[in-house]
N, C-alpha and C positions, 0 to 999 in steps of 0.2 A: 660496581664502583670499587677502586683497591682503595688503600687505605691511606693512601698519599691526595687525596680527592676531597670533595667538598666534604665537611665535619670531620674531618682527620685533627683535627685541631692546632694543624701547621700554618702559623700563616694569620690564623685567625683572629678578627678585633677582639679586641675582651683580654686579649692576652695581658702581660705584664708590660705597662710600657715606662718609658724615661716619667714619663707624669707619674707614675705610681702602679702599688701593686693592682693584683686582680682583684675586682670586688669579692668581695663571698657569701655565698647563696648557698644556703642546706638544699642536700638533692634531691629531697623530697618536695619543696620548692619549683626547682629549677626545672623538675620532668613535666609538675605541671603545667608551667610557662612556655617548655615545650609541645605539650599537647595542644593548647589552649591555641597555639599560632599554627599545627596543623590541621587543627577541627577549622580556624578562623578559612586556611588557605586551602583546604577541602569545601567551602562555601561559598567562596569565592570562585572558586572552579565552576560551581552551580553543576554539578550532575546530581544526577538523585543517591539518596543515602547506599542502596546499594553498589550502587560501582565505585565506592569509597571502602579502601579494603584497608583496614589499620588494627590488624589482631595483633601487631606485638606492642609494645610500651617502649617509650625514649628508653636509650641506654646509656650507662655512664661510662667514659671512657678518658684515657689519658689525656694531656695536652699535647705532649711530645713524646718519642718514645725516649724513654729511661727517665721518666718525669719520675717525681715520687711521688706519693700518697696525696700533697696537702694541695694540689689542684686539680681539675677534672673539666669536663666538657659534655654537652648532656649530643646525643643525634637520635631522630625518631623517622626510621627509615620506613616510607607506605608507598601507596599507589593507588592511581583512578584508573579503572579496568572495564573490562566487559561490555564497552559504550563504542559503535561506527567511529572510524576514520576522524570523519569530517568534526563528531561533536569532541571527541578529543581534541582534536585541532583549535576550535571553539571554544573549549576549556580552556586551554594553553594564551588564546587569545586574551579573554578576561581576567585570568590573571596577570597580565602584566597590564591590563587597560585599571583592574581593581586592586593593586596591591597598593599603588600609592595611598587612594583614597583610606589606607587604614594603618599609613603612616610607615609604608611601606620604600625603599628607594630601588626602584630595578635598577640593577649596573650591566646586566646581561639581555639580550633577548633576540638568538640568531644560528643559526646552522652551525652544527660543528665539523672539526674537520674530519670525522670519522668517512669510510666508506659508504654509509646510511645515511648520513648529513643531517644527523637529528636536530632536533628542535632543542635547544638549551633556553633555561630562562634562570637568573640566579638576582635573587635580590637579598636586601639585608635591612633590619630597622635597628642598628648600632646603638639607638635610645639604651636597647633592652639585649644587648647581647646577643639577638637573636638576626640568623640568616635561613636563607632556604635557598634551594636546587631543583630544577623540575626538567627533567629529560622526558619530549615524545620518542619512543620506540614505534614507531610505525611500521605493519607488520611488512606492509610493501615495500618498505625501501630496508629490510633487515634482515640479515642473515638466512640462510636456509636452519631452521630450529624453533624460530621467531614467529607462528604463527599467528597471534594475539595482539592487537594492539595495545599500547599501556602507555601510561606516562608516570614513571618512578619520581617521588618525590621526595626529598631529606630533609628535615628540619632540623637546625642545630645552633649551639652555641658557640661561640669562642669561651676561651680558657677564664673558669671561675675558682677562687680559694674554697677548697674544702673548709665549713668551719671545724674547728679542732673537736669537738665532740664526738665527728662524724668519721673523724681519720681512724687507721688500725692501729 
């Protein structure tokens, strides 16, 4: 994914808008809030805990580039692996059949226009400043290099006020 891509924080609700500034959440807060909705939509997925691969932690990053210090945006970039084809497939299905049920709103869920034609599914629950992104790479229809099937996942937020404790 480049950086102009879902959690770039271009674009994104949460930002500053005409109603008013960005809320603001300590990022020690916020990463959990992050976790919390990739543990929720890693469950949603229903595969077993192994084929849920999430060794690194949300990371903080700007809203825009040459932002300054006093807003930030959290993305917890993971992946469901190691699982056939078809239950990937399966996965990608219940997620967009259970995202609503948990106050979820799909806006996305359809082929891209890549030469692989992946599988996109992009929803957002705006309540909470929180969206997600979930691309099937499927090894059959992917590049020569692509062995593996997976479906890359990104959780993220739009743009929150650092509280002032927390700035440098």
């Amino acid at each position: 994914m480049n950086e102009d891509g879902p959690g770039s924080g271009a674009g994104d609700r949460g930002d500053a808008t005409a109603t008013g500034p960005a809320p603001v959440r300590p990022v020690e807060r916020l990463a959990a809030e992050v976790t919390a909705a990739s543990e929720q939509l890693a469950g949603i997925a229903g595969l077993p805990p192994e084929n849920v691969r999430m060794e690194s932690a949300p990371r903080r990053g700007a809203c825009a580039e040459g932002d300054d210090d006093s807003h930030y945006t959290m993305r917890h970039v993971w992946s469901l692996a190691d699982s056939p084809e078809a239950d990937l497939a399966r996965a990608m299905d219940r997620l967009r059949s259970g995202l609503p049920e948990h106050g979820w709103s799909v806006v996305m869920y359809e082929r891209n226009s890549s030469p692989a034609a992946e599988l996109e599914l992009r929803a957002e629950r705006p309540s909470d400043g929180l969206f997600a992104y979930a691309l099937f790479m499927d090894a059959a229809n992917e590049a020569p290099g692509h062995e593996v099937s997976k479906i890359l996942v990104t959780t993220f937020t739009g743009c929150f006020g650092l509280p002032e404790l927390e700035r440098r």
